[in-house]
LOMARZA-965251 format. One record per atom (N, C-alpha, C): residue number from 1; x, y, z; residue in three letters. Coordinates in steps of 0.2 Angstrom, whole numbers, plus 5000, padded with zeros to 4 digits. Layout:
BEGIN
  num     x     y     z  residu
  NUM     X     Y     Z     ALA
...
//
This chain:
BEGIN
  num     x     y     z  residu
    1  5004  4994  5000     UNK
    1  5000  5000  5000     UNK
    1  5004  5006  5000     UNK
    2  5003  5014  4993     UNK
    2  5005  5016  4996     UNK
    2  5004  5022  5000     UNK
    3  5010  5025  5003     UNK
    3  5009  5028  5009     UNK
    3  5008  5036  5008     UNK
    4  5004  5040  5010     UNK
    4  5002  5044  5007     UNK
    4  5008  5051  5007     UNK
    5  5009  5054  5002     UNK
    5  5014  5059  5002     UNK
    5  5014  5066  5003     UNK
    6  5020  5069  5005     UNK
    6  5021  5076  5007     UNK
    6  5023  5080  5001     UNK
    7  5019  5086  5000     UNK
    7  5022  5090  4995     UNK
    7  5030  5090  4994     UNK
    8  5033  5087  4989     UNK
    8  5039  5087  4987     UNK
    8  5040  5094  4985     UNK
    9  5047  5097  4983     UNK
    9  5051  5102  4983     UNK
    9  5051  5105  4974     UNK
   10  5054  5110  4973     UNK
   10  5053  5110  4966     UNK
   10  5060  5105  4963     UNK
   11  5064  5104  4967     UNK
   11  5068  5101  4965     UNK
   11  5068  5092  4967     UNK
   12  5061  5091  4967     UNK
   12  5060  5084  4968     UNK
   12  5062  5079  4964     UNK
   13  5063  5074  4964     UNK
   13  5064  5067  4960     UNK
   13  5059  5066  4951     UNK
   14  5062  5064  4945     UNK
   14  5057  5064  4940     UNK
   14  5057  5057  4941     UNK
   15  5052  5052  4939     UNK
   15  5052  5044  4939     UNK
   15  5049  5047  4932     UNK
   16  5054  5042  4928     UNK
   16  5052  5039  4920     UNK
   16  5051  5031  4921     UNK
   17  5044  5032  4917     UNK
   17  5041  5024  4917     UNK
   17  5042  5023  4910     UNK
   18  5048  5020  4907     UNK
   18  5043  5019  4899     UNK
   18  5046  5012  4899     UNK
   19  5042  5008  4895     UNK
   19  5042  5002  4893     UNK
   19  5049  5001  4887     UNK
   20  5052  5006  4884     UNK
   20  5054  5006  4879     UNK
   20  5063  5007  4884     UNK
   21  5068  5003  4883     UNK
   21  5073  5003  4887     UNK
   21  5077  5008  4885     UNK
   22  5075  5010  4880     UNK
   22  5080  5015  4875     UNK
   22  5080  5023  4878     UNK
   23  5072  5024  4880     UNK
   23  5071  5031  4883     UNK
   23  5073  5027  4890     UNK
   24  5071  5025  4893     UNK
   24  5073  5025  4901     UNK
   24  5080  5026  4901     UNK
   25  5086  5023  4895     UNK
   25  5093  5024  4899     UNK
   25  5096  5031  4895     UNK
   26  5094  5032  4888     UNK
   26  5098  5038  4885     UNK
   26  5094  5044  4887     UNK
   27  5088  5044  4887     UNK
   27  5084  5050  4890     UNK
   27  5085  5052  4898     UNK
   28  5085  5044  4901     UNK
   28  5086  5044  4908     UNK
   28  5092  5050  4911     UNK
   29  5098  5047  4906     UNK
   29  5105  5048  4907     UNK
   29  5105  5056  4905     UNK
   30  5102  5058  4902     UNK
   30  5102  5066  4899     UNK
   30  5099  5070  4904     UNK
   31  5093  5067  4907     UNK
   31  5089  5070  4913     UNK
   31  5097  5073  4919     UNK
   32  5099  5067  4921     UNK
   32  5105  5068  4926     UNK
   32  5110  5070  4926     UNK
   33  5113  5070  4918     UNK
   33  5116  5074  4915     UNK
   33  5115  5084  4915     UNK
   34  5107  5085  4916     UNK
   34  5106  5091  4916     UNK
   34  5104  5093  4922     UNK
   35  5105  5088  4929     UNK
   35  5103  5088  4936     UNK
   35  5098  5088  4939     UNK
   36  5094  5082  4935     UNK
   36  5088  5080  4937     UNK
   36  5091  5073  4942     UNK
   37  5087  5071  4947     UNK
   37  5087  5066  4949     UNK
   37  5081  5061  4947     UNK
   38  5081  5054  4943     UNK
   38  5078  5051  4940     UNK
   38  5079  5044  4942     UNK
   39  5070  5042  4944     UNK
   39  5070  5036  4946     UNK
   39  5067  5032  4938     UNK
   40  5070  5025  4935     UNK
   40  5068  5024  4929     UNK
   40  5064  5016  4932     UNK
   41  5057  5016  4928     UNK
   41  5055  5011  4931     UNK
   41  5051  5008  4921     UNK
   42  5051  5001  4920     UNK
   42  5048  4996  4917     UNK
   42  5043  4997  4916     UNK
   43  5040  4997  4920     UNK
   43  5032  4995  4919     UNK
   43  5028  5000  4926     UNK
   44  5021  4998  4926     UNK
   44  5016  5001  4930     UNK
   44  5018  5000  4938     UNK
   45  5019  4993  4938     UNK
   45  5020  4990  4945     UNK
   45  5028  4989  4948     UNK
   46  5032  4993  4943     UNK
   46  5039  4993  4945     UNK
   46  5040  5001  4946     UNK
   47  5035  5005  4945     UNK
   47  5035  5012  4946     UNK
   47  5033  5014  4953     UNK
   48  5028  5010  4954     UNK
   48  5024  5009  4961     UNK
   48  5029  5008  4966     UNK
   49  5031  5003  4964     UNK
   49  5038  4998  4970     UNK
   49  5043  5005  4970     UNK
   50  5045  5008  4967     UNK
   50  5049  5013  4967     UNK
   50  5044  5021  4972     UNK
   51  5040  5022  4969     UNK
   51  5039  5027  4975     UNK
   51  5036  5024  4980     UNK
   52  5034  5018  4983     UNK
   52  5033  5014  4988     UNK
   52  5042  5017  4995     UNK
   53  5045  5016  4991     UNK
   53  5053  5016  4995     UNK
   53  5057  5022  4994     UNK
   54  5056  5026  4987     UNK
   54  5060  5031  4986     UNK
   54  5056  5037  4989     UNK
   55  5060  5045  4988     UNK
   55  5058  5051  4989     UNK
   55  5052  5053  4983     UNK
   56  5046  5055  4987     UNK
   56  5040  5056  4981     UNK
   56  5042  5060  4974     UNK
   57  5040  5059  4969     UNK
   57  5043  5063  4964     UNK
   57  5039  5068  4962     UNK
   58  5041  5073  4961     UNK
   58  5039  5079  4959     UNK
   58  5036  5079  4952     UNK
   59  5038  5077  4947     UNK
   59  5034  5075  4940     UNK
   59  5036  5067  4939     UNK
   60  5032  5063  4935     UNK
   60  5032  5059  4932     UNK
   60  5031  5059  4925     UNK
   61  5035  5056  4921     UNK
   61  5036  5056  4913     UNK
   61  5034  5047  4911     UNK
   62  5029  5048  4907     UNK
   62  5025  5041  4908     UNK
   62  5024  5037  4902     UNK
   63  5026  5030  4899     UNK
   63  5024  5028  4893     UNK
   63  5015  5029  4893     UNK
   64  5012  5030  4889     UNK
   64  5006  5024  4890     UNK
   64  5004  5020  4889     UNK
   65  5010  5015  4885     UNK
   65  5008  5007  4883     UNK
   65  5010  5005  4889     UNK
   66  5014  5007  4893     UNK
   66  5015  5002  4900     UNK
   66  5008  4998  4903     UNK
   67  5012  4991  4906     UNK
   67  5009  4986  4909     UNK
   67  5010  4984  4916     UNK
   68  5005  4980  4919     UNK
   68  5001  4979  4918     UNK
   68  4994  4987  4919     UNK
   69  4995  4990  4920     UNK
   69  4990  4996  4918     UNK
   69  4995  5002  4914     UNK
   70  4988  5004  4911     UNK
   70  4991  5009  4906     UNK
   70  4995  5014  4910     UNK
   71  4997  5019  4907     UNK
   71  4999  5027  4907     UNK
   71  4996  5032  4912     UNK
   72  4990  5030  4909     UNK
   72  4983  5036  4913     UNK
   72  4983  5029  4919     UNK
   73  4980  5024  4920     UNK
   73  4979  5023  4927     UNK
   73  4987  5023  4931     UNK
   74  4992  5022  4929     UNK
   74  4997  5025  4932     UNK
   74  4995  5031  4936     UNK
   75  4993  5037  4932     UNK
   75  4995  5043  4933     UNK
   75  4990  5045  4940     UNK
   76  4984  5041  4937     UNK
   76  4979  5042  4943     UNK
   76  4979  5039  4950     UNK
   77  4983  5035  4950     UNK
   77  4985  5031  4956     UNK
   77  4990  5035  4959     UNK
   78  4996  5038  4954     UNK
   78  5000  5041  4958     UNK
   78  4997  5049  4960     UNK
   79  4993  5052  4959     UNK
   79  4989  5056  4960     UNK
   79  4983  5056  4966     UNK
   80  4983  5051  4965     UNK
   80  4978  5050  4971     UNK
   80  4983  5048  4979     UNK
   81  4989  5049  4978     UNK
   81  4992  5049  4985     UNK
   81  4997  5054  4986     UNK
   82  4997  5059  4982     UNK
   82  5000  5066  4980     UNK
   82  5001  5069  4977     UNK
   83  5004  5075  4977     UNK
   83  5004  5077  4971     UNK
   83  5010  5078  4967     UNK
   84  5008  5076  4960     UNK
   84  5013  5075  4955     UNK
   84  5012  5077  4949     UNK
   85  5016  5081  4945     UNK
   85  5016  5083  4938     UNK
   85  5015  5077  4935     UNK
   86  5014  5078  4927     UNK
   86  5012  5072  4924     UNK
   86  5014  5074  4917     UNK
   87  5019  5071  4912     UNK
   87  5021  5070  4904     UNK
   87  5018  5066  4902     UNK
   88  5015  5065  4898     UNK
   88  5013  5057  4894     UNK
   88  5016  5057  4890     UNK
   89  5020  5052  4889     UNK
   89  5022  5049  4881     UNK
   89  5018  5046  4875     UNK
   90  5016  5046  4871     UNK
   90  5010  5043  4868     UNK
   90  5015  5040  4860     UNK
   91  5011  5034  4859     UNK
   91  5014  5032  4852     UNK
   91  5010  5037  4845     UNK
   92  5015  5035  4840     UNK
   92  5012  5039  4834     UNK
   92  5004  5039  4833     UNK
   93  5002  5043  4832     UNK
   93  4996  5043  4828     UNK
   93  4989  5040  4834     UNK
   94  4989  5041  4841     UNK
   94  4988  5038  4843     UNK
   94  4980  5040  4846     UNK
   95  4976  5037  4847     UNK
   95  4969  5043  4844     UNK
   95  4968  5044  4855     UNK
   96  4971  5041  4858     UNK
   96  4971  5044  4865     UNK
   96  4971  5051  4866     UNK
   97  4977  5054  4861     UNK
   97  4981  5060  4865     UNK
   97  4975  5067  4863     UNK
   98  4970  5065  4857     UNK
   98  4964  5072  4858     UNK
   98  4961  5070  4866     UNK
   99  4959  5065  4868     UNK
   99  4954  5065  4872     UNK
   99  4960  5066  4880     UNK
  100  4964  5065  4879     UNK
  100  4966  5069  4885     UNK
  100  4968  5077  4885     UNK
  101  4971  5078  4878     UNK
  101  4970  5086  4878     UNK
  101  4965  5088  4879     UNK
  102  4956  5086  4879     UNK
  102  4950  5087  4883     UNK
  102  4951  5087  4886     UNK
  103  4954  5082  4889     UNK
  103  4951  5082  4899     UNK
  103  4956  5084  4902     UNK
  104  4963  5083  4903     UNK
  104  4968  5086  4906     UNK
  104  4971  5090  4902     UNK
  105  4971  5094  4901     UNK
  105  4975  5101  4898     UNK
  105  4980  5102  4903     UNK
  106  4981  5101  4909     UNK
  106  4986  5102  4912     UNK
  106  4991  5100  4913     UNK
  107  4992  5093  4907     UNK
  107  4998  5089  4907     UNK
  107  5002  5091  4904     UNK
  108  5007  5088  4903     UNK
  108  5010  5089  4896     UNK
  108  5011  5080  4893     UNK
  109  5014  5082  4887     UNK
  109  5014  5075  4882     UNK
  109  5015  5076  4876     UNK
  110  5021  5071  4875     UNK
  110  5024  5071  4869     UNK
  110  5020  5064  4863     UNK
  111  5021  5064  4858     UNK
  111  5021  5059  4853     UNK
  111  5025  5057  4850     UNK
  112  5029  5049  4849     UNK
  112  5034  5046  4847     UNK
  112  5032  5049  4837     UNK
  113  5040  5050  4837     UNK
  113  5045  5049  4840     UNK
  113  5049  5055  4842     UNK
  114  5051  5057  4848     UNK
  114  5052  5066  4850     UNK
  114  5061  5064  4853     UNK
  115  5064  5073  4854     UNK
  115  5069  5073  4853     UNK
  115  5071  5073  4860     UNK
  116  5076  5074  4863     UNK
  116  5077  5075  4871     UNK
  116  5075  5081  4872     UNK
  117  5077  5085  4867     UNK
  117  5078  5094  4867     UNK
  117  5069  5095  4869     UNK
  118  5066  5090  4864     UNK
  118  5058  5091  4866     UNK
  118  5055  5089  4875     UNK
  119  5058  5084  4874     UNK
  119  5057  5081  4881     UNK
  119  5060  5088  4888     UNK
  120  5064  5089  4889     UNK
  120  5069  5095  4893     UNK
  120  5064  5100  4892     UNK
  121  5061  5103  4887     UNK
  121  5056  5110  4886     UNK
  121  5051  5107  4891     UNK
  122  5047  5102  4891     UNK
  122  5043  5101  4895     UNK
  122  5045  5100  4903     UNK
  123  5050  5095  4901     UNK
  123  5052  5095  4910     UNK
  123  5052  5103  4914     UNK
  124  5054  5108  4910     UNK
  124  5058  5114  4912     UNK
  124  5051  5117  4914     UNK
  125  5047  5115  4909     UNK
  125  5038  5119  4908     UNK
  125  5035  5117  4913     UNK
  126  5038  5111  4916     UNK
  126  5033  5109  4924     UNK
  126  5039  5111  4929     UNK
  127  5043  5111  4928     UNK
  127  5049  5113  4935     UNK
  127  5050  5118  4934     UNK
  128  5052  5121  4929     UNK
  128  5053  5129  4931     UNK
  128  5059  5127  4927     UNK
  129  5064  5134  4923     UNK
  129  5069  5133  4919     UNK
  129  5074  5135  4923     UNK
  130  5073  5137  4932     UNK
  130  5079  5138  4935     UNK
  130  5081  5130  4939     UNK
  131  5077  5126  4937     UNK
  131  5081  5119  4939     UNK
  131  5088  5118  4938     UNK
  132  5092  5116  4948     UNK
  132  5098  5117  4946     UNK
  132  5102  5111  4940     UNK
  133  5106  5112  4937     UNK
  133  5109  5108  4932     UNK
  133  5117  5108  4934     UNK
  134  5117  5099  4938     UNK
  134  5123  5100  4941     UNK
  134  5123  5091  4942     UNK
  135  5129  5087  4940     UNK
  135  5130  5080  4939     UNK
  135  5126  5076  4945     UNK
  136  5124  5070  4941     UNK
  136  5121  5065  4946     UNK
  136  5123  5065  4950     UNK
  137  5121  5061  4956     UNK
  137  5122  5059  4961     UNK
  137  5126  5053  4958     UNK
  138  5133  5053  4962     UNK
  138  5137  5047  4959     UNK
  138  5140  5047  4952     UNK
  139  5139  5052  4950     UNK
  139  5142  5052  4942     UNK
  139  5148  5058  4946     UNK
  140  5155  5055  4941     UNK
  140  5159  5060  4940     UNK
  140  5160  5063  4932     UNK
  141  5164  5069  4932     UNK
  141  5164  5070  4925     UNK
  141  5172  5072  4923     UNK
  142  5172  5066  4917     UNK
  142  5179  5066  4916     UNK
  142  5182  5072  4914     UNK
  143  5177  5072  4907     UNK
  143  5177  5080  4902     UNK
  143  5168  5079  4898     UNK
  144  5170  5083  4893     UNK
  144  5162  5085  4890     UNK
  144  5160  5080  4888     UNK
  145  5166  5075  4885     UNK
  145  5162  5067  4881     UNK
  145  5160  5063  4887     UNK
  146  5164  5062  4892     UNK
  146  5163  5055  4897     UNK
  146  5161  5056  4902     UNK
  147  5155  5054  4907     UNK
  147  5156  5054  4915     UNK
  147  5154  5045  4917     UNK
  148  5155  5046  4922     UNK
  148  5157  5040  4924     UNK
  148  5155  5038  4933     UNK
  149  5151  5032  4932     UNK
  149  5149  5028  4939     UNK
  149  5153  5024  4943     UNK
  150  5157  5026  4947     UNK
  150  5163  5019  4950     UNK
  150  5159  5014  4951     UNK
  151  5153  5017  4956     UNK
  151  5151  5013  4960     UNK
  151  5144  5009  4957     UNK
  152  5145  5011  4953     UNK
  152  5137  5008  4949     UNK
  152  5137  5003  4942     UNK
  153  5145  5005  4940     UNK
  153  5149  5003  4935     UNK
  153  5146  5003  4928     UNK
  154  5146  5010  4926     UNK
  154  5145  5010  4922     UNK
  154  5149  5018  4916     UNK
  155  5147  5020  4910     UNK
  155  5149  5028  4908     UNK
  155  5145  5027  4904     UNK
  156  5146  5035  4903     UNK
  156  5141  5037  4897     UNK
  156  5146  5043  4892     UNK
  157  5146  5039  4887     UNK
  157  5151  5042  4883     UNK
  157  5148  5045  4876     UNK
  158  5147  5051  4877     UNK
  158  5144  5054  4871     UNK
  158  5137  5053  4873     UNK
  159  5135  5053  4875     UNK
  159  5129  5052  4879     UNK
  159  5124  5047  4878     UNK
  160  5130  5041  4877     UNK
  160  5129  5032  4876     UNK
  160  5130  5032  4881     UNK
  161  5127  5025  4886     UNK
  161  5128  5022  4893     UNK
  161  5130  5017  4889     UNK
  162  5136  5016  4892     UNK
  162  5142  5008  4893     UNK
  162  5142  5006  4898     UNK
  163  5140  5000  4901     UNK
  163  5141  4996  4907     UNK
  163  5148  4992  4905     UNK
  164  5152  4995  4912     UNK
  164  5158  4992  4914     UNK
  164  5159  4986  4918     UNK
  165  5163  4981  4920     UNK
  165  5165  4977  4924     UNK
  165  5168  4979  4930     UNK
  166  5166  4977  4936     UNK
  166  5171  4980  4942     UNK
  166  5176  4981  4940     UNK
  167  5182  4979  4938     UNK
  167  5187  4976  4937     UNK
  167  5188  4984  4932     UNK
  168  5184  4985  4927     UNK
  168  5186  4990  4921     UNK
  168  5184  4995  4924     UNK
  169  5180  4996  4931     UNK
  169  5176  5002  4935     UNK
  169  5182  5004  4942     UNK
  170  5184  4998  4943     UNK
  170  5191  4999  4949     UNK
  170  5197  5004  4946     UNK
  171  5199  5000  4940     UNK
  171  5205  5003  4934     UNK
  171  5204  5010  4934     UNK
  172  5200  5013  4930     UNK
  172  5196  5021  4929     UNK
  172  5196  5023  4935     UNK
  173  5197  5019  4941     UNK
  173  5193  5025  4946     UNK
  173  5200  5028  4949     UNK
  174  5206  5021  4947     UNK
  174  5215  5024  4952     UNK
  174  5216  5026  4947     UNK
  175  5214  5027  4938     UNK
  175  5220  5033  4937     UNK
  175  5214  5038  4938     UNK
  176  5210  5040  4941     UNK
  176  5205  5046  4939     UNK
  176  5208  5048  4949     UNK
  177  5209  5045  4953     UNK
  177  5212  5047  4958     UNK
  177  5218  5050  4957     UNK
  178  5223  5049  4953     UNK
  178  5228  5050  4953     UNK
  178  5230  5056  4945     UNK
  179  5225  5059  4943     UNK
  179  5224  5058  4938     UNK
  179  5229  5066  4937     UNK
  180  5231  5064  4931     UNK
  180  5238  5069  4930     UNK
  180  5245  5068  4929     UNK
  181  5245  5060  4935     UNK
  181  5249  5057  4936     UNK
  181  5250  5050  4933     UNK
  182  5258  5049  4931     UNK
  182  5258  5041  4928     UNK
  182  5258  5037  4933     UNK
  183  5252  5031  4934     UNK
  183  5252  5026  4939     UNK
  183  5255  5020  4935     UNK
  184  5260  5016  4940     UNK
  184  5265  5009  4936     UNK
  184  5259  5005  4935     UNK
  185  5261  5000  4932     UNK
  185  5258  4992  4930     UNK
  185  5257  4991  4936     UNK
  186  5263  4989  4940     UNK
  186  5263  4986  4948     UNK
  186  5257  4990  4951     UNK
  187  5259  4997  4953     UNK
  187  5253  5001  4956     UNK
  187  5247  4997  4954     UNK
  188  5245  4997  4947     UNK
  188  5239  4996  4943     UNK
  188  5237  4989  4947     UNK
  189  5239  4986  4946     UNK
  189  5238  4975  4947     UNK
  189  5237  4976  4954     UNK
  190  5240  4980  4959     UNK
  190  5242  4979  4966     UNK
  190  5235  4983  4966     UNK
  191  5230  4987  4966     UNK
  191  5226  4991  4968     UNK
  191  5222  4986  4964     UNK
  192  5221  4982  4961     UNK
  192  5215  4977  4956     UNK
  192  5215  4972  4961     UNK
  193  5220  4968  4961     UNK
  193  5222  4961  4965     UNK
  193  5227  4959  4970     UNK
  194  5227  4964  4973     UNK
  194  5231  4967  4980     UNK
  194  5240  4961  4979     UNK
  195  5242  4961  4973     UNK
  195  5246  4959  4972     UNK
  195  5250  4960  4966     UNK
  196  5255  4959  4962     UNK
  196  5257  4961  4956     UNK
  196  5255  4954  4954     UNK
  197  5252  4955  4948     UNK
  197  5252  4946  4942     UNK
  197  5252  4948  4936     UNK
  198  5251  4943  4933     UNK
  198  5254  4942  4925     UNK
  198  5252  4950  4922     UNK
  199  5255  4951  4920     UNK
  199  5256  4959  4915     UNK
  199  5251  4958  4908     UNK
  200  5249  4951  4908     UNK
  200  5245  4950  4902     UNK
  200  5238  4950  4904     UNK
  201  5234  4947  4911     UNK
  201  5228  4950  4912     UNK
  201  5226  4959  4913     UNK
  202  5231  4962  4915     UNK
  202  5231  4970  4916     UNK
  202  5231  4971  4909     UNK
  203  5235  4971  4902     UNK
  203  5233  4972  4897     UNK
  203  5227  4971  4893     UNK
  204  5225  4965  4897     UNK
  204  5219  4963  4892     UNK
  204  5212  4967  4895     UNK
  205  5212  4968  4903     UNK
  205  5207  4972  4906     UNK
  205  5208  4981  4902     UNK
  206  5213  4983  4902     UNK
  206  5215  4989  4898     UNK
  206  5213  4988  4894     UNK
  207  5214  4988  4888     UNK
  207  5211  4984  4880     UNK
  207  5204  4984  4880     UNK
  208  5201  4982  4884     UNK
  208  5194  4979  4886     UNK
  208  5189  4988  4886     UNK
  209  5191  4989  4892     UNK
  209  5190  4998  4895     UNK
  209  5191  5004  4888     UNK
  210  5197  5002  4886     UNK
  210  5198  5009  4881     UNK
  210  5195  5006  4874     UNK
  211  5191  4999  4876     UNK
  211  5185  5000  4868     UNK
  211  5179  5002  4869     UNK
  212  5180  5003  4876     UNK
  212  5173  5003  4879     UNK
  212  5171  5014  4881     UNK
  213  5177  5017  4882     UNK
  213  5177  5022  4886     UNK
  213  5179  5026  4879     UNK
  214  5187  5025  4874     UNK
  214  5187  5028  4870     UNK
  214  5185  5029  4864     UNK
  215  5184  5037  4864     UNK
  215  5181  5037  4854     UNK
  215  5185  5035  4850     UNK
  216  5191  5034  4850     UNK
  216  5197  5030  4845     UNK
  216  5200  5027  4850     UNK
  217  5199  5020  4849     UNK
  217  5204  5017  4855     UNK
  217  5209  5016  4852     UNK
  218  5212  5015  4846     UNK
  218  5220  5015  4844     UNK
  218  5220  5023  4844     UNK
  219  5221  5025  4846     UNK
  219  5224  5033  4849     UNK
  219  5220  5034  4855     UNK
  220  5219  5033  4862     UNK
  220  5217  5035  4868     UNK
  220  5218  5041  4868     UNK
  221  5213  5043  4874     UNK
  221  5212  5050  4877     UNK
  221  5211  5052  4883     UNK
  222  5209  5046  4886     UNK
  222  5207  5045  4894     UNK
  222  5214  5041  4898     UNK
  223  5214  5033  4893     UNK
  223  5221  5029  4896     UNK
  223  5226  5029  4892     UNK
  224  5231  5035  4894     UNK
  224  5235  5035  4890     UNK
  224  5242  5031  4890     UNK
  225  5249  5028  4888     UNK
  225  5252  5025  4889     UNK
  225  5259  5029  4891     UNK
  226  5261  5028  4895     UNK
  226  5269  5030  4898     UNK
  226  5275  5027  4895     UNK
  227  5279  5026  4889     UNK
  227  5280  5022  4886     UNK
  227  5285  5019  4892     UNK
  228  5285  5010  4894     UNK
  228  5289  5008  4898     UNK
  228  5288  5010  4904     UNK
  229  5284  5014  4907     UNK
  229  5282  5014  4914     UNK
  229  5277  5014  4916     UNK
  230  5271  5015  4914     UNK
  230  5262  5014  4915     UNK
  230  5256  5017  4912     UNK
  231  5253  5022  4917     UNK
  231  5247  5023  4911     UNK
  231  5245  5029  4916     UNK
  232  5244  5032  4912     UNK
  232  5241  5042  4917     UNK
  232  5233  5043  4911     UNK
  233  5230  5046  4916     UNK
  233  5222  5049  4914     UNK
  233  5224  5057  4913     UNK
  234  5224  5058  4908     UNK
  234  5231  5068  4907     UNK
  234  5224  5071  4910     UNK
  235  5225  5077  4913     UNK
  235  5220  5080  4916     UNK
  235  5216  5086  4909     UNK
  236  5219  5085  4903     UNK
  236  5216  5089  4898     UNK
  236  5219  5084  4892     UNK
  237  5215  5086  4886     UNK
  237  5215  5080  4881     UNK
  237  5222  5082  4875     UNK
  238  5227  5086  4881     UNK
  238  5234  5086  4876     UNK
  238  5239  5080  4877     UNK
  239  5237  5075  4873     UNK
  239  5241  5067  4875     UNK
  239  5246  5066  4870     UNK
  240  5248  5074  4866     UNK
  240  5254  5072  4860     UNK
  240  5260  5071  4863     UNK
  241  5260  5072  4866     UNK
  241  5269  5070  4870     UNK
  241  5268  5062  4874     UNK
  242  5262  5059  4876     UNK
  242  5262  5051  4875     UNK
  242  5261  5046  4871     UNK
  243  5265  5041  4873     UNK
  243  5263  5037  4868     UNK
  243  5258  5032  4867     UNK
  244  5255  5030  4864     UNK
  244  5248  5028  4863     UNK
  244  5248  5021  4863     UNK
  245  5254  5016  4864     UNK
  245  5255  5009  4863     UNK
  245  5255  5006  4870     UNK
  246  5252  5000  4873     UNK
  246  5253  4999  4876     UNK
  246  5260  4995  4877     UNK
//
């Protein structure tokens, strides 16, 4: 059951519910990227489970093909335990979206298929355009292309979300710690597997990371190489005086 809620803040929480996985992580990731905090939920009854536990949200951004109930009985459920802004997303051509511009004029709602830039006008139309704009919770920022989740393991590079391996999420995090600076091989294995080992698993977890993080991974810009001594994250993307070879 849920518990009834307290007027949220203007800087509340958005929960996006859309069945389609594509908006929840690249829209999602854009949202936090412009310093929304966003909870992303599948379906009707995974949206529920989340404001059941989490901080009530301030708007919700809603598929309406979601299951097991639609869009609209979402909206009214979550409205009948406080209050909440409301987005619809509606599919093309979809004869729903007259008859909610009759009855709720006070939503907003897009029709597939729309751009972030569209989506962001409206969030801004229900939050206010002084919403602060400032990195997720847990996101670091590398530079303009990358930021990066240690703890959640994951980046979003060009504003693609890549999931990482612990392993490729530990790596990123001691040279982003040390970053400026060249950390050894030995450094590197000893802060992985609190010992030094074979120089070929460390290669092969590198290798692994810069197909995953770099936009040319035969030329790096994040892991760069020390030639003969290890690997530094350069604190700006002038990496002509390293070399690029593992």
């Amino acid at each position: 059951m849920l518990m009834q809620a307290t007027p949220s803040t203007r800087t509340g929480p958005i929960l996006l519910a859309d069945a389609a996985v594509e908006t929840r992580m690249s829209f999602g990731h854009q949202l936090q990227r412009a310093g929304y905090t966003v909870y992303r939920a599948a379906s009707s009854d995974e949206a529920l489970q989340l404001v059941r536990t989490q901080r009530w949200p301030n708007l919700a951004i809603i598929d309406y093909t979601l299951t097991p109930t639609n869009g609209i009985a979402l909206a009214e459920q979550l409205r009948a335990y406080g209050p909440c802004q409301i987005i619809y997303l509606f599919p093309l051509m979809n004869p729903v979206v007259t008859a909610v511009r009759a009855t709720e004029p006070e939503v907003g709602y897009l029709v597939r298929p729309f751009t972030f830039a569209e989506l962001l006008a409206q969030v801004q139309q229900c939050l206010g355009v002084d919403q602060p704009h400032a990195p997720a919770s847990g996101e670091v920022l590398i530079d303009e292309q990358l930021i990066v989740n240690f703890d959640e393991c994951y980046a979003v590079l060009q504003q693609k979300q890549v999931l990482l391996t612990p392993t490729e999420a530990r790596l990123l995090q001691v040279l982003y710690q040390r970053r400026g600076q060249m950390v050894t091989s030995h450094d590197l294995m000893t802060a992985l597997w609190q010992q030094e080992t074979d120089i070929n698993a460390l290669w092969v977890h590198l290798s692994r990371l810069r197909s995953k993080i770099e936009p040319t991974p035969q030329r790096p810009r994040y892991i760069v190489t020390v030639r003969k001594n290890g690997y530094v994250l350069p604190t700006t993307n002038a990496t002509a005086q390293l070399t690029t070879r593992l």
